[in-house]
C-alpha positions as CSV (number, residue, x, y, z in Angstrom):
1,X,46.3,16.4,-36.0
2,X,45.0,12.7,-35.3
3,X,45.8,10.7,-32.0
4,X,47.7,7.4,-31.7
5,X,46.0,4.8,-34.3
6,X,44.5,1.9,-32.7
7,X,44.9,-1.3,-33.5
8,X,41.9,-4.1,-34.0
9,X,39.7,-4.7,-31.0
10,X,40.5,-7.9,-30.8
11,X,44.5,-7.8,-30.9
12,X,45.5,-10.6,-28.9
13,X,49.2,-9.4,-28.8
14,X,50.1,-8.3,-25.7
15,X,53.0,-6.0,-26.7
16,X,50.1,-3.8,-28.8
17,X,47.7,-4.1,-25.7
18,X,49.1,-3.7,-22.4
19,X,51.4,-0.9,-23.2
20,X,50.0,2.6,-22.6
21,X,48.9,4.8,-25.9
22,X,52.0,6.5,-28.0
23,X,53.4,9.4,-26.6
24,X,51.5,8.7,-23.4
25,X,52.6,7.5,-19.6
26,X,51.1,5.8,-17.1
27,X,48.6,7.1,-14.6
28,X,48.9,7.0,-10.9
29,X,47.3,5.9,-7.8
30,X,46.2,9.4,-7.1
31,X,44.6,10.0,-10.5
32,X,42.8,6.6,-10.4
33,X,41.4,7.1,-7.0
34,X,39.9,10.5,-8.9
35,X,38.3,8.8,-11.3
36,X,37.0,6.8,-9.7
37,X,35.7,9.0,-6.8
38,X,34.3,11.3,-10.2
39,X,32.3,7.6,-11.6
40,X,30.8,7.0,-8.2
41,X,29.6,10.7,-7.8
42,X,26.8,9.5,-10.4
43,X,25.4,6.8,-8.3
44,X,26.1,8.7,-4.9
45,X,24.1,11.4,-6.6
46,X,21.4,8.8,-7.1
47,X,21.1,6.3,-4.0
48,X,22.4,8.4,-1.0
49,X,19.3,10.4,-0.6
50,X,16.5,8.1,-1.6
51,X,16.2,7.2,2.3
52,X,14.8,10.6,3.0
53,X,12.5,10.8,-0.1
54,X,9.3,10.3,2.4
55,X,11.0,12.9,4.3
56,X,10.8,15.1,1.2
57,X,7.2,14.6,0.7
58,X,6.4,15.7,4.3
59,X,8.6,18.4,4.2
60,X,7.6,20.5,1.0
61,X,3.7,19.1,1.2
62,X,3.7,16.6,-2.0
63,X,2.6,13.6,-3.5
64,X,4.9,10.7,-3.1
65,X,5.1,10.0,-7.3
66,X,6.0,13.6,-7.3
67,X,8.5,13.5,-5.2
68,X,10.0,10.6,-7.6
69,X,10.8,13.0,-10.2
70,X,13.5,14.1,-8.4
71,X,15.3,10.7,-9.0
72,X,13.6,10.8,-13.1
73,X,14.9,14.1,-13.8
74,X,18.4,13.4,-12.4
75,X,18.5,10.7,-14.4
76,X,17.2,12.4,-17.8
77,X,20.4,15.3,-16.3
78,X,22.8,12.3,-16.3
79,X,21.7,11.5,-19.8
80,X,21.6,14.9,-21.4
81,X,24.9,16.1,-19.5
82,X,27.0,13.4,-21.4
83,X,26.2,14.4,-24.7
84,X,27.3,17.9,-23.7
85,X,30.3,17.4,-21.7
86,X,31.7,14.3,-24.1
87,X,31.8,16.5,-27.4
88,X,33.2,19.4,-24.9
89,X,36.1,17.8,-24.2
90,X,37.2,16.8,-27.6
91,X,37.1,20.1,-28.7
92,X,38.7,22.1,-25.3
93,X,40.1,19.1,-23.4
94,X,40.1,17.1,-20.8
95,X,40.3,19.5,-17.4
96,X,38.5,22.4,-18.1
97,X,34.6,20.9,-18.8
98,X,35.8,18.4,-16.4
99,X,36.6,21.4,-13.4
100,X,33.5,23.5,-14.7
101,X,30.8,20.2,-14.6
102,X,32.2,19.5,-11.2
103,X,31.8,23.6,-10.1
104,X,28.1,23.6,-11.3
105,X,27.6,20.6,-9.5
106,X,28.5,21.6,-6.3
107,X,26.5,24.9,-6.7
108,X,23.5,22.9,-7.6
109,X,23.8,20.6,-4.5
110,X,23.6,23.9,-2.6
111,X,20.5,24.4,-4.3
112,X,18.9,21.2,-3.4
113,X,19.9,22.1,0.5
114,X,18.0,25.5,0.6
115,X,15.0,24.6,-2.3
116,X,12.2,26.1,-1.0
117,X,10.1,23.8,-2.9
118,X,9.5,20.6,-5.0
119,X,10.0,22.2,-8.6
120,X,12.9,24.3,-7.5
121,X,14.5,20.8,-5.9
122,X,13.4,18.8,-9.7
123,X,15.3,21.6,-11.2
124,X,18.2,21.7,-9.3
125,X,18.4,17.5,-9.7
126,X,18.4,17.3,-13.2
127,X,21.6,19.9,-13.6
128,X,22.9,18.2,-10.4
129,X,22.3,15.0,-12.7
130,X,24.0,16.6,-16.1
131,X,26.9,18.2,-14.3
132,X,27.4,15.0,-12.0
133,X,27.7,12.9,-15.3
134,X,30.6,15.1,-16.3
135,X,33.0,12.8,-14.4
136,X,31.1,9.6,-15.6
137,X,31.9,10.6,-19.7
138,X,35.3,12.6,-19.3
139,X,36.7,9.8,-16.9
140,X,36.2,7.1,-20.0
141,X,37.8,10.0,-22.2
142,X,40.5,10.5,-20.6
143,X,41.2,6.3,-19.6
144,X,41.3,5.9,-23.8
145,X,43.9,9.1,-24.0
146,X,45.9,7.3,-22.0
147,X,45.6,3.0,-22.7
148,X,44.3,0.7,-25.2
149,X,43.6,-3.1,-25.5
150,X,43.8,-5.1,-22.3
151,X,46.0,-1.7,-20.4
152,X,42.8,-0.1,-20.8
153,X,40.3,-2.5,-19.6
154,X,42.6,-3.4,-16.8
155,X,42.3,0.6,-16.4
156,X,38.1,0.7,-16.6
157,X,38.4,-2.6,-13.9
158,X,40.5,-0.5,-11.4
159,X,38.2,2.9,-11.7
160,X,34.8,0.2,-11.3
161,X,36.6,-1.3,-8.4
162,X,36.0,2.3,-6.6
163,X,32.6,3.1,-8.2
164,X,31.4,-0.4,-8.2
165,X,31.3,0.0,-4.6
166,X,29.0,3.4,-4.6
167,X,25.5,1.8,-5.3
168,X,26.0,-1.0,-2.6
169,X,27.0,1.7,0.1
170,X,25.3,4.6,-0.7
171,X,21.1,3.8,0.8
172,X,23.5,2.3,3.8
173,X,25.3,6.0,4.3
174,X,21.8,7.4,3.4
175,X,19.6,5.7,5.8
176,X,22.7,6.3,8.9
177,X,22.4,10.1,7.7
178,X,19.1,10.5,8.3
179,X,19.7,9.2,11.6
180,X,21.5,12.3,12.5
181,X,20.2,15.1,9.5
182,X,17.3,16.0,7.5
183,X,17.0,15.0,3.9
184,X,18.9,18.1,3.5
185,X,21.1,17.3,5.3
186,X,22.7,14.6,2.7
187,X,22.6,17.3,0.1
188,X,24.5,18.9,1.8
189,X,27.1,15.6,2.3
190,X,27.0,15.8,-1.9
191,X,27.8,19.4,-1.8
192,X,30.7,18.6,0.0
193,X,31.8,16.0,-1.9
194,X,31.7,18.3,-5.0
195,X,33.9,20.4,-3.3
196,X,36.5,17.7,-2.7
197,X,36.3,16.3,-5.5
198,X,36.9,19.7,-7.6
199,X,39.9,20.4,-5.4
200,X,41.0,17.1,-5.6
201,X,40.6,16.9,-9.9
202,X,42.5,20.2,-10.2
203,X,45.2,19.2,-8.1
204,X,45.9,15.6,-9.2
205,X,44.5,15.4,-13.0
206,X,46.4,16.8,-16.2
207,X,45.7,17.6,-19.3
208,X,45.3,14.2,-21.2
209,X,44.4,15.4,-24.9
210,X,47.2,17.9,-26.0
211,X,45.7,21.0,-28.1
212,X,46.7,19.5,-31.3
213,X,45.0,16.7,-30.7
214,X,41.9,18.5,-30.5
215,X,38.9,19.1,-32.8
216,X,37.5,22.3,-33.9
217,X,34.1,22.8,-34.9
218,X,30.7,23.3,-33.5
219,X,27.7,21.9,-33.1
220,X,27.4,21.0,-36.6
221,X,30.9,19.6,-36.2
222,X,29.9,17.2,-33.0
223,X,26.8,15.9,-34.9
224,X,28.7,14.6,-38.0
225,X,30.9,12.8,-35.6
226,X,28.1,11.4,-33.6
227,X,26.9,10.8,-36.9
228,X,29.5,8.5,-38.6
229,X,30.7,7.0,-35.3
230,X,26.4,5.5,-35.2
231,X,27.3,4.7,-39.2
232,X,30.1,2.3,-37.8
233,X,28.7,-0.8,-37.1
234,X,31.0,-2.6,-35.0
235,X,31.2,1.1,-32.8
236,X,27.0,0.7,-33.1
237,X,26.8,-2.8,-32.1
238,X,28.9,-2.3,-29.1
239,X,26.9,0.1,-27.9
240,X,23.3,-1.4,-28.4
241,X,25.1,-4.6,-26.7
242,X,25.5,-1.9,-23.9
243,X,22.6,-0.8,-24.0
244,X,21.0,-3.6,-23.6
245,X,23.4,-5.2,-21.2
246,X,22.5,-2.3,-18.9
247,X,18.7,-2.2,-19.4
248,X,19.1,-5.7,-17.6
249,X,20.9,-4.4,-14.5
250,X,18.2,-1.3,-14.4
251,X,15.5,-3.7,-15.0
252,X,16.9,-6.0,-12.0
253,X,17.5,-2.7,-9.6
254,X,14.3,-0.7,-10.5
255,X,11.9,-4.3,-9.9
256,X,14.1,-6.5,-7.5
257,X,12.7,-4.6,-4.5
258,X,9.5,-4.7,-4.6
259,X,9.2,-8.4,-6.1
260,X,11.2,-9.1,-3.1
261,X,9.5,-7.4,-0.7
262,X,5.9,-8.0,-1.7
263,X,6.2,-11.9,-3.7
264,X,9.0,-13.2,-1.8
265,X,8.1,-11.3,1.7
266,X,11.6,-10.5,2.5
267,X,12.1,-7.8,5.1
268,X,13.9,-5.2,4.1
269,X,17.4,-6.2,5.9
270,X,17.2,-9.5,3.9
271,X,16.5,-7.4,0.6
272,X,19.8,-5.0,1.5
273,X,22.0,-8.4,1.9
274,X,20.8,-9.9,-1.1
275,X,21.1,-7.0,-3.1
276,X,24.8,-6.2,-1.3
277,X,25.5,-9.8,-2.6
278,X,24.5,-8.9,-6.2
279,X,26.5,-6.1,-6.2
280,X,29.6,-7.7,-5.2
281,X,29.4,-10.4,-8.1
282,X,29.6,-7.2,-10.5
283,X,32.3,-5.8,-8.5
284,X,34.6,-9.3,-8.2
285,X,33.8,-10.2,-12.0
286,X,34.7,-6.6,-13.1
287,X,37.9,-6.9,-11.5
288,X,38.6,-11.0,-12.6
289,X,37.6,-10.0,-16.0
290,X,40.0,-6.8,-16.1
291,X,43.1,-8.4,-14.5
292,X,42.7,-12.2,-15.0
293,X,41.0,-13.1,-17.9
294,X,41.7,-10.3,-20.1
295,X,45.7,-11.0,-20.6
296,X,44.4,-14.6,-21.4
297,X,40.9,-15.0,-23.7
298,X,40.3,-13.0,-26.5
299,X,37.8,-9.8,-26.2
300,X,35.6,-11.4,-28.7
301,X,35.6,-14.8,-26.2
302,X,34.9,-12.9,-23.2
303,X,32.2,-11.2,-24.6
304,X,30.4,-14.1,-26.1
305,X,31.5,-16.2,-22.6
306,X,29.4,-13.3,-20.4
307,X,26.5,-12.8,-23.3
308,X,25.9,-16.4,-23.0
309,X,26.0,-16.7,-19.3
310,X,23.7,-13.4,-19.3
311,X,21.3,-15.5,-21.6
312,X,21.5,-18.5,-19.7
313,X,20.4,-17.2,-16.3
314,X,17.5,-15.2,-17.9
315,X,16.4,-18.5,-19.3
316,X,16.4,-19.6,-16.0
317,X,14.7,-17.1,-14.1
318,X,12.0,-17.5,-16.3
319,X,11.8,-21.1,-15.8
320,X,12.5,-20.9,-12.2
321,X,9.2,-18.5,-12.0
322,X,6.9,-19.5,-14.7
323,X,7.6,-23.3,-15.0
324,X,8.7,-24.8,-11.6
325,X,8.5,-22.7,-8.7
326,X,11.1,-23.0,-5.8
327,X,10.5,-19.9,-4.3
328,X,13.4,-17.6,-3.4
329,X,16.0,-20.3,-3.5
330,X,15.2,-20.5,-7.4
331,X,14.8,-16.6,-8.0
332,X,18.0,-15.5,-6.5
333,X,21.0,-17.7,-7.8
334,X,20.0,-16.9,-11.7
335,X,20.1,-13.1,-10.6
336,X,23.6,-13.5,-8.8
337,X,24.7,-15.2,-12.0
338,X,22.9,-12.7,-13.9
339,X,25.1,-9.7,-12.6
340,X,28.3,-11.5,-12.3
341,X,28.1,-11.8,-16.3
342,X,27.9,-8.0,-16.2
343,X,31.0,-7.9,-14.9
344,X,32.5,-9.2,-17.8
345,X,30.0,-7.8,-20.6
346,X,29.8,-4.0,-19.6
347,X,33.9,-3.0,-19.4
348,X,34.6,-5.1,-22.5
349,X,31.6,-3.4,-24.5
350,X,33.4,0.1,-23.2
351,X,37.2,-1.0,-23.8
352,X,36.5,-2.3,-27.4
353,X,34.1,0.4,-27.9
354,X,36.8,3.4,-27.1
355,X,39.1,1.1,-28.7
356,X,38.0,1.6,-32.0
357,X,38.3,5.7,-32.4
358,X,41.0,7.8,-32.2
359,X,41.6,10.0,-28.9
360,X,40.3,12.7,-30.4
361,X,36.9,11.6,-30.1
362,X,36.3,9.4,-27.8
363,X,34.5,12.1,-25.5
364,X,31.7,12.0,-28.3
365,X,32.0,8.1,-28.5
366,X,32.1,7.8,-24.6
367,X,29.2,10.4,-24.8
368,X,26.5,8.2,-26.9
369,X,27.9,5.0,-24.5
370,X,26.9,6.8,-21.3
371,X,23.7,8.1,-22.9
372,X,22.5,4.9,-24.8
373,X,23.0,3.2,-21.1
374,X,21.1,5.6,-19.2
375,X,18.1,6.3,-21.6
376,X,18.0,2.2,-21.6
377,X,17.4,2.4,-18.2
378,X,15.1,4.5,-18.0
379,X,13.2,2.6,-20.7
380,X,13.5,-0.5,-19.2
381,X,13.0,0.5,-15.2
382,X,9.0,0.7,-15.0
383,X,8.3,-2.5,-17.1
384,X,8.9,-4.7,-14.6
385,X,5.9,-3.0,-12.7
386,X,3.5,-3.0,-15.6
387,X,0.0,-3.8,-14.5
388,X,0.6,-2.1,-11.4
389,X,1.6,-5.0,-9.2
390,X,4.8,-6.6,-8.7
391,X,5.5,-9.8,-10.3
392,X,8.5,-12.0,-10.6
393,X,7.6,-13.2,-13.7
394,X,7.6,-9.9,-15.6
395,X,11.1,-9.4,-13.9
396,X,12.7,-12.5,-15.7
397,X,11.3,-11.7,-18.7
398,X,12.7,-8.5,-18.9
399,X,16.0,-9.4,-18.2
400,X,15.9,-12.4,-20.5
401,X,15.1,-10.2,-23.2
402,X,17.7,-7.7,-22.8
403,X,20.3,-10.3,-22.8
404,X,19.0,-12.1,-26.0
405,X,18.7,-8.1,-27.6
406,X,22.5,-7.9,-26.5
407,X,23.7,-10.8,-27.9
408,X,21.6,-10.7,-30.9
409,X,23.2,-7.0,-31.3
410,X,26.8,-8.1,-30.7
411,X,27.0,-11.0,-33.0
412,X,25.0,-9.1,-35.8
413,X,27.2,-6.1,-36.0
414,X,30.3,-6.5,-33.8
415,X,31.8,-9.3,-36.6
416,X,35.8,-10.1,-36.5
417,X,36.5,-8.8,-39.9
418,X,34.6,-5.4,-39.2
419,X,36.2,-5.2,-36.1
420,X,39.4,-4.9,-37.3
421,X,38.6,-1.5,-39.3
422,X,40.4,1.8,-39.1
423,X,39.4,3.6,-36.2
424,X,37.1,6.2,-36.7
425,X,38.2,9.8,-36.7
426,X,37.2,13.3,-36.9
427,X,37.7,13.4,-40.7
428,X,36.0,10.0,-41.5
């Protein structure tokens, strides 16, 4: 039996947007501090240890690069584990992949406490990685379940108000724990964070998709959908606009230290306050964008309004390294600028991208998001470094071209009239 039909993406009527889906009723403060705790478990799982990764190479006698496959393979985990938890949920609900990702999890952070060596600990990351991302695609499942239109973008702003916080505080916790533990020691600060957070999700989250709301199926089943929801072009275009979008912020994270460090001479205090800074303009625009601008500007306007500014600052880092050269005062304000659009372009590209299936898919669809983001990411990440030395230069041009690829990519595919298609179902 189908959800609740969606209306167009770019519904400006508030009556169809701010009211919660049919047959649905608001969620509380409790359930939104949830999901948002189970969003910031990916980056927690990512950033809270990286202080102690020297630690790690002394400690079980390897090689520096090899001790960075522990942060590759629990990103590839994060990747993979979203195409299998997504489609799970559509089929068996909400809670239980939810409650068993978030189980595994915690047994696989006991893991990385007692691995006895490297591969044992690159193991244990990479299902650490897939069962943390668990939280990441059901929490997006479960916010379309429940909103649409500007209700559910306001919804996506309050659960990135909690997560949007993780990356900026998580080396701080990390480097204070290593003041006190071993590397091991924050493993085991993650274990116990899966613990919380499993008691906490099965005490405060219900059920959000009712069984008749389900699909049944199996893996040829999930494929089909994947399948037609890539043959929708507006649903396509959204997420390559993602894609891209968040190939710029991995390009910035994975190269902004070193360029910092090594061409700007920075210390490394002055590259954690600049890249706290950075962080809050994604955090602030997330939450203007979700509970400011979104009652007043069109989807469609916001989006072009943070493509454009996305464009503009690459254009202008480029300049500002290649052309004229002002140093650190002309590198930084273009990057500030850069991830404040962000903060517009990543929630809308989610909202309008849930908005336009039914409930009983948007696991799947909030699957191939989460997993186009990541494996663009990871794509994007070493090029800054190519050559083998840092260089501003190869920085801006990287994020330059990720926002011209997401624009190019929203304005090909992501058209008004196709936009305001029949949202796409099991059985289309």
């Amino acid at each position: 039996m189908p959800g609740p039909t969606v209306g167009p993406a770019d519904d400006t009527s508030t009556a169809a947007t701010t009211a919660p889906a049919t047959g649905q009723t608001g969620i509380g403060r409790a359930t939104i501090a949830v999901l948002g705790g189970l969003t910031a478990l990916g980056p927690l799982t990512t950033d809270l240890y990286l202080p102690g990764l020297p630690a790690i190479a002394d400690d079980l006698a390897a090689e520096p690069a090899a001790v960075q496959l522990t942060l590759t393979f629990s990103m590839l985990g994060v990747a993979a584990g979203q195409l299998l938890f997504g489609p799970f949920s559509d089929r068996f609900g909400r809670r239980p992949p939810l409650l068993v990702g978030l189980l595994l999890y915690t047994v696989s952070s006991v893991v990385c406490v007692l691995a006895p060596n490297l591969s044992v600990l690159i193991a244990a990351r990479f299902v650490q990685g897939a069962a943390g991302s668990a939280g990441l695609v059901i929490g997006r499942a479960v916010a379309r379940d429940r909103f649409q239109g500007v209700a559910l973008l306001r919804f996506l702003a309050s659960i990135a108000l909690i997560s949007g916080l993780a990356p900026i505080l998580a080396p701080i916790i990390g480097a204070q724990l290593m003041r006190f533990t071993s590397w091991r020691g924050t493993f085991g600060v993650l274990t116990a964070l899966g613990l919380l957070l499993t008691l906490a999700a099965f005490g405060a989250l219900r059920e959000t998709l009712p069984a008749q709301a389900r699909h049944g199926g199996g893996v040829g089943s999930t494929l089909r959908t994947m399948g037609r929801l890539l043959r929708d072009l507006p649903f396509l275009g959204l997420a390559l606009t993602s894609s891209f979008a968040f190939g710029a912020l991995f390009g910035y994270i994975s190269g902004s230290s070193t360029v910092l460090q090594h061409v700007y001479q920075v210390t490394p205090q002055t590259y954690s306050l600049l890249f706290g800074l950075n962080s809050v303009a994604l955090v602030v625009l997330t939450q203007v964008n979700g509970r400011l601008l979104a009652p007043r500007f069109t989807p469609r306007a916001l989006m072009l309004g943070g493509l454009a500014a996305a464009v503009v600052a690459g254009v202008a880092l480029v300049l500002l390294t290649t052309v004229w050269d002002f140093g650190l005062v002309g590198f930084c304000p273009p990057l500030f600028v850069m991830m404040g659009s962000l903060g517009v372009v990543l929630p809308n590209t989610a909202a309008q991208a849930l908005g336009l299936v039914e409930p009983q898919v948007a696991g799947t669809a909030s699957a191939l998001l989460g997993t186009g983001n990541f494996l663009a990411g990871a794509v994007v990440a070493p090029l800054s470094s190519l050559g083998g030395r840092p260089s501003a230069v190869l920085l801006a041009l990287v994020v330059l071209a990720c926002g011209v690829l997401a624009t190019v990519a929203y304005l090909a595919l992501c058209r008004p009239g196709r936009m305001a298609a029949n949202p796409v179902t099991v059985g289309r």
